[in-house]
C-alpha positions in Angstrom: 12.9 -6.0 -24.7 16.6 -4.6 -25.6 16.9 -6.5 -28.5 16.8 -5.1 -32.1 14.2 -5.7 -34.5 13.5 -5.1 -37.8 12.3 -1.7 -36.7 15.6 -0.3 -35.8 17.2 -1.4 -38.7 17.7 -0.2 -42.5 17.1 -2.8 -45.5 17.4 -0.8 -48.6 20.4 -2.7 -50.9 21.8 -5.0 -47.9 22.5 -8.1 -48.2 20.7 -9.9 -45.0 21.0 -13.6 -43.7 17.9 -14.6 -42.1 18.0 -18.0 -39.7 14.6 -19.3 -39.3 13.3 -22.1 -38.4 12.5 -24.4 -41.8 12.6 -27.9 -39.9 9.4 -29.0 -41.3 7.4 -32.8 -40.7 8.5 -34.8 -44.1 6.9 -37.8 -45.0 9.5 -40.7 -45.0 8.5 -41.8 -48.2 7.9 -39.5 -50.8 10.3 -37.0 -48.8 7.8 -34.2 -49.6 6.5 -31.6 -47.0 3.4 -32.7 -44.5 2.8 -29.3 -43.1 4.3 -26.2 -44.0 3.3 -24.2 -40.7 6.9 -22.7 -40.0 7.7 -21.5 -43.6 4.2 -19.6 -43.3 5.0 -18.2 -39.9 8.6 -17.1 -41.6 7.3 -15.9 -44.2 6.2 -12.4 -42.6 9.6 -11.8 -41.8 11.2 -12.8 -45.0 8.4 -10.5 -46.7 9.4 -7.7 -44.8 13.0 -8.1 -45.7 11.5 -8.1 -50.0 9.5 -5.3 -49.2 12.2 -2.7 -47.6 14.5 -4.0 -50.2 17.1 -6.5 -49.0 18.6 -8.9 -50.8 18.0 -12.1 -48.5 20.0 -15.4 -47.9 18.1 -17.7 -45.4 20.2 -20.9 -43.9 18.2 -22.7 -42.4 18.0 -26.5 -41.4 16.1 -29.8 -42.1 15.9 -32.8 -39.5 19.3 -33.8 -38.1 22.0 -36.1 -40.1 21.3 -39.7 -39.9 17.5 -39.3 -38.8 14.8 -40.6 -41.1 13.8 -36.3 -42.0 17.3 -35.1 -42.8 17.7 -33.8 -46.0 20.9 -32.3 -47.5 19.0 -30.0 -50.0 16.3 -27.7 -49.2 14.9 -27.2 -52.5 11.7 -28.4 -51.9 12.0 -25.4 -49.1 12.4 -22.9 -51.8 9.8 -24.3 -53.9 7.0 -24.1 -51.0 8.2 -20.3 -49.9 8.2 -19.2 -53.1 4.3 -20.7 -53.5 3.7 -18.9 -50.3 5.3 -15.5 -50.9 3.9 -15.9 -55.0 7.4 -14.6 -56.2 10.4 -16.7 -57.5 12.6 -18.1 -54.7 16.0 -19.4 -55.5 17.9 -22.5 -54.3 21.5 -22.8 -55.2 22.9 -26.8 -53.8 25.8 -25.1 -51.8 26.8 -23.3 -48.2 29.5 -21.5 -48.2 31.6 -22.7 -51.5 32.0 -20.3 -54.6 28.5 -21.5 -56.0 26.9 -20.0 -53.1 29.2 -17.2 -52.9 28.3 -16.5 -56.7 24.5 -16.9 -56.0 24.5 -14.8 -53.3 26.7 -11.5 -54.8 24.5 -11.8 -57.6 21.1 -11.1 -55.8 19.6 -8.1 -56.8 17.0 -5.9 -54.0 14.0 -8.1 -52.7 15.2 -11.1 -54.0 15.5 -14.4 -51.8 17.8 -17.4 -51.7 18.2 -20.2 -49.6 21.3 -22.1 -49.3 21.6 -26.0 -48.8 20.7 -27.9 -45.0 23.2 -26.1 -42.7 23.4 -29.1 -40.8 25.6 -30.3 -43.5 28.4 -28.1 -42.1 30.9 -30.8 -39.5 30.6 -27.8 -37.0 27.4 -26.3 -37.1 25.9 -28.1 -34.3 29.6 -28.6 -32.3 29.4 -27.3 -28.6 31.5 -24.0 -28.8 31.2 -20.8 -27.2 29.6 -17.7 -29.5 33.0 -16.3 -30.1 34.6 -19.8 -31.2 31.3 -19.9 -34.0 32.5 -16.8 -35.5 35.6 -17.8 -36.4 34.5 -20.8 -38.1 34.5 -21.1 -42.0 30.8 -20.6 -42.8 30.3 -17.9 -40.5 33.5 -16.3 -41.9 32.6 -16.8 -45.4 29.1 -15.9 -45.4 29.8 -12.8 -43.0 32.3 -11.7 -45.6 29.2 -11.0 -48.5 26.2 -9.9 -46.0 25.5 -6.6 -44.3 23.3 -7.7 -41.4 21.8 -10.8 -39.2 18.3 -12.0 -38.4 17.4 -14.3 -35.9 13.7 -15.8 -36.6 14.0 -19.0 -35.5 12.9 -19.0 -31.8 13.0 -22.6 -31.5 16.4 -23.1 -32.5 17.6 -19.9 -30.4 18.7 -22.0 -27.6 20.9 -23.6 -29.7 24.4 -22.5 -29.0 25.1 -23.6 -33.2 27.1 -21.7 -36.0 24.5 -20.3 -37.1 22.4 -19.2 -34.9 25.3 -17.6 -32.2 28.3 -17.1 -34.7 27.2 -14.5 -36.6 25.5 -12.2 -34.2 29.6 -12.1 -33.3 30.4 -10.8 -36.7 27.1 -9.0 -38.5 24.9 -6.1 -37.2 21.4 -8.5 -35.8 18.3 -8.7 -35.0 15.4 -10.3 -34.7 12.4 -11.2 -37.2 9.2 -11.1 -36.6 8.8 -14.7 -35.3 11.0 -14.4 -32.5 9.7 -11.0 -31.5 5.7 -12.2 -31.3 7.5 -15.3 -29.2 9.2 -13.4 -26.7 6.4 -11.0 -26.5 4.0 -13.6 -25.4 6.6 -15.1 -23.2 7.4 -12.4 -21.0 3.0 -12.0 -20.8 3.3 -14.9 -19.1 6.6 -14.6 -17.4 5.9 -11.7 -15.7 2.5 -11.5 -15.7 -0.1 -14.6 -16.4 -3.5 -14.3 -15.6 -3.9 -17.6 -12.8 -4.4 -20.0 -12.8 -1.7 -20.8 -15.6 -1.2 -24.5 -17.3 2.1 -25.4 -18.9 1.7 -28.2 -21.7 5.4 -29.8 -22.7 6.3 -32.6 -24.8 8.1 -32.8 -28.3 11.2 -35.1 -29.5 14.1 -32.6 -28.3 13.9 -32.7 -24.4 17.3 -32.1 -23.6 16.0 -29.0 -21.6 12.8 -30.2 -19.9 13.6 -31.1 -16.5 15.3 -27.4 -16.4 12.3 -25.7 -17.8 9.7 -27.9 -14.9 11.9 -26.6 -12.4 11.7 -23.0 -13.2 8.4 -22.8 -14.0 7.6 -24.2 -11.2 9.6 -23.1 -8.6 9.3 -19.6 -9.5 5.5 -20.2 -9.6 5.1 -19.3 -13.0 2.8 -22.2 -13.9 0.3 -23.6 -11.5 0.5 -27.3 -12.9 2.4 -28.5 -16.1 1.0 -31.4 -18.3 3.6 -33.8 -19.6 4.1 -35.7 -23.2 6.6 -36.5 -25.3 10.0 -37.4 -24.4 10.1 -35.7 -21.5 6.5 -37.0 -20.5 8.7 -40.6 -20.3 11.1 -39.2 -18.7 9.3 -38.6 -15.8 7.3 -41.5 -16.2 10.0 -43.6 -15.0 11.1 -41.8 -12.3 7.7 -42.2 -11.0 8.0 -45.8 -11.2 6.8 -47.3 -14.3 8.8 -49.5 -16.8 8.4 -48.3 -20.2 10.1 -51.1 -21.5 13.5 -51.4 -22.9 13.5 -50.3 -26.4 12.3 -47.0 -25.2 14.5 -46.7 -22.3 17.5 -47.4 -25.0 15.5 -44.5 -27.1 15.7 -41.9 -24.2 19.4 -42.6 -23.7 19.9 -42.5 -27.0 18.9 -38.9 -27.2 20.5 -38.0 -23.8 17.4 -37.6 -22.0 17.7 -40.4 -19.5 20.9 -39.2 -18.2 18.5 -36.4 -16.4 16.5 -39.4 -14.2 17.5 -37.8 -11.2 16.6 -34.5 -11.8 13.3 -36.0 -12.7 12.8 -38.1 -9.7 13.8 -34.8 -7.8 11.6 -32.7 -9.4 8.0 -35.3 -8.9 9.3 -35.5 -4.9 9.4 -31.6 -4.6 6.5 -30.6 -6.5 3.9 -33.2 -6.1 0.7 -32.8 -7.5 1.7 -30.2 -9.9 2.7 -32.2 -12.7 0.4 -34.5 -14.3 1.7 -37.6 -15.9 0.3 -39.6 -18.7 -1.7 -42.4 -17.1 -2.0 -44.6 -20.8 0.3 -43.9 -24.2 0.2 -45.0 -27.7 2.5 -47.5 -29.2 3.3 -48.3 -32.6 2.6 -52.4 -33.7 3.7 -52.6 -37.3 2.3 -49.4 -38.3 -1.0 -49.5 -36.6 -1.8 -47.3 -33.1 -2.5 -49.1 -30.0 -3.6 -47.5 -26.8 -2.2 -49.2 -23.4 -2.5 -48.1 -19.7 0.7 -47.4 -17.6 -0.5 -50.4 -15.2 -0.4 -52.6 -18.5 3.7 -51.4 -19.5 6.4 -52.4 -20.3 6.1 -53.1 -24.0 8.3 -54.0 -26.6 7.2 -51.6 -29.1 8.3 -47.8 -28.9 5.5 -45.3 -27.4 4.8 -42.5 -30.0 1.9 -40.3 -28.2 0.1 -40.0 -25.0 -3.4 -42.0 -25.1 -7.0 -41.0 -25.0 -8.1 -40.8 -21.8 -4.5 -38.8 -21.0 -6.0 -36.4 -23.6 -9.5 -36.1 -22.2 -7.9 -35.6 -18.5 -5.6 -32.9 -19.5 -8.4 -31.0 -21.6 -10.0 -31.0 -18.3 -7.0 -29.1 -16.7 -6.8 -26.7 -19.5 -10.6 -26.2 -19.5 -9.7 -24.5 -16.3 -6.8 -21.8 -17.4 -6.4 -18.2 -18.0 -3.2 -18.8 -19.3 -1.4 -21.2 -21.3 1.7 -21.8 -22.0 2.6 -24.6 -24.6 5.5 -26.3 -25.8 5.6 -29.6 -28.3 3.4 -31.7 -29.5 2.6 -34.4 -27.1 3.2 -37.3 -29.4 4.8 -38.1 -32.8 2.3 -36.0 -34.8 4.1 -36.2 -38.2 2.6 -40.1 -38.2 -0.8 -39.6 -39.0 -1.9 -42.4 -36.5 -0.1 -40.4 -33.6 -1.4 -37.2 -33.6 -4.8 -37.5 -31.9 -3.3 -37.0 -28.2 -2.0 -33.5 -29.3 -5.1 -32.7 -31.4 -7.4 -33.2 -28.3 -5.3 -30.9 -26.3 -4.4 -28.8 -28.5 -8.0 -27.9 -29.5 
């Protein structure tokens, strides 16, 4: 693929910074860790890094500030990757200030650190180019102690943040394991997908959607794509139905209504080749109720797609050779709204 991996580079005594992708599901109230699928899947790579004898830093991210799963430390991080990989894990409650620089000149070979939420940095998440990254103060100080960078986190890749572009300016890089099984299976279906191929999208972060319908569609990657999420409601509404206004005020918030007309574009020129959730789930006080498109708007935010949404696009799916999938199709970290992805996703 032209990118390095961990096979074409040497280990032995570096210092290594690894970005995955630690952004778990926390429960809101006892701030502890729902599922730890990520930190597993990261593990391999960090593993890897032990095993051939690097001394690894991981920086890595929790939930963004001001949302209800933000958390400035990642100790509880540590603690579950150091259950996973049964071997001690440290946590030092810094980034890039002379605790962390202490912590991390004082690693010895296969031992693994991981520094405090990176989204704690002003400018980790500020629009600049690769090149501005690298001369900001983390990447600078954090370049200064390590020998080489690893990209894991293939969800966060598109991300043009400090962390994930500004080093790749300054370090030797690569990519882990995650991101290499990721692009691997992408460019199966990229290039060549066994037809007819389904496309699932949906998740919280759907800045990107109406970009990613348009190319797989009009480079006849995917033969139909399956909407939920935020991007599912996006396109809801340029087809015509009134969500209501607290979750139109919810899609501007995150800067996903601003992309309406795309949307509307996209349902005129590919018409019958994305399916549309025809009922959601909202959220009343805590408890899940189902509603039809025909019976919106409401007044209460929509958190998943419904049942007979589910059932229709298990149909669709029933009848792929290939399948592409991207997001869960409602909020699954609320126990009451994960049953529209668990259909589909099973």
């Amino acid at each position: 693929m032209k990118i390095k991996t961990l096979d074409d580079m040497e280990f032995k005594g570096r210092t290594v910074i690894v970005r995955p992708d630690f952004n778990v599901p926390i429960d809101p109230t006892t701030k502890t860790i729902k599922d730890d699928s990520r930190i597993r899947s990261h593990a391999e790579t960090i593993r890897e890094l032990i095993e051939r004898g690097a001394k690894v830093v991981i920086l890595a991210h929790q939930g963004r500030p001001g949302e209800p799963d933000f958390l400035e430390s990642l100790e509880i991080h540590a603690k579950r990757l150091s259950e996973i990989l049964n071997r001690p894990v440290k946590y030092v409650h810094d980034l890039y200030g002379e605790a962390a620089k202490k912590a991390i000149r004082e690693l010895k070979e296969g031992e693994v650190l991981v520094l405090k939420n990176v989204r704690t940095y002003p400018y980790e998440t500020k629009k600049l180019s690769p090149e501005e990254h690298a001369k900001s103060e983390m990447v600078e100080a954090l370049s200064s102690l390590a020998d080489i960078f690893v990209l894991d986190g293939f969800s966060v890749a598109h991300r043009s943040h400090a962390s994930v572009v500004g080093f790749t300016r300054r370090l030797p890089s690569c990519m882990g394991r995650v991101m290499e099984r990721e692009l691997r299976a992408l460019s199966r279906i990229f290039e060549r997908s066994e037809r007819p191929c389904i496309c699932i999208l949906g998740g919280a972060k759907a800045e990107k959607g109406t970009k990613a319908i348009e190319n797989l569609l009009k480079k006849d990657i995917a033969d139909k794509v399956l909407l939920g999420g935020l991007i599912g409601q996006l396109l809801l509404v340029a087809s015509g139905v009134d969500l209501g206004k607290p979750n139109i005020e919810f899609l501007k918030k995150k800067g996903i209504y601003e992309h309406l007309p795309k949307a509307k574009e996209l349902l005129r020129e590919f018409a019958g080749r994305i399916e549309l959730p025809v009922d959601v789930a909202i959220d009343i006080e805590g408890r899940r109720k189902e509603l039809s498109t025909g019976e919106l708007p409401t007044q209460y935010l929509i958190y998943d797609i419904g049942t007979e949404t589910a059932k229709r696009y298990s149909e669709v799916i029933k009848t792929a050779r290939s399948i592409l999938v991207s997001g869960p199709l409602g909020a699954y970290e609320k126990d009451q709204f994960v049953k529209g992805t668990e259909i589909v996703f099973k």
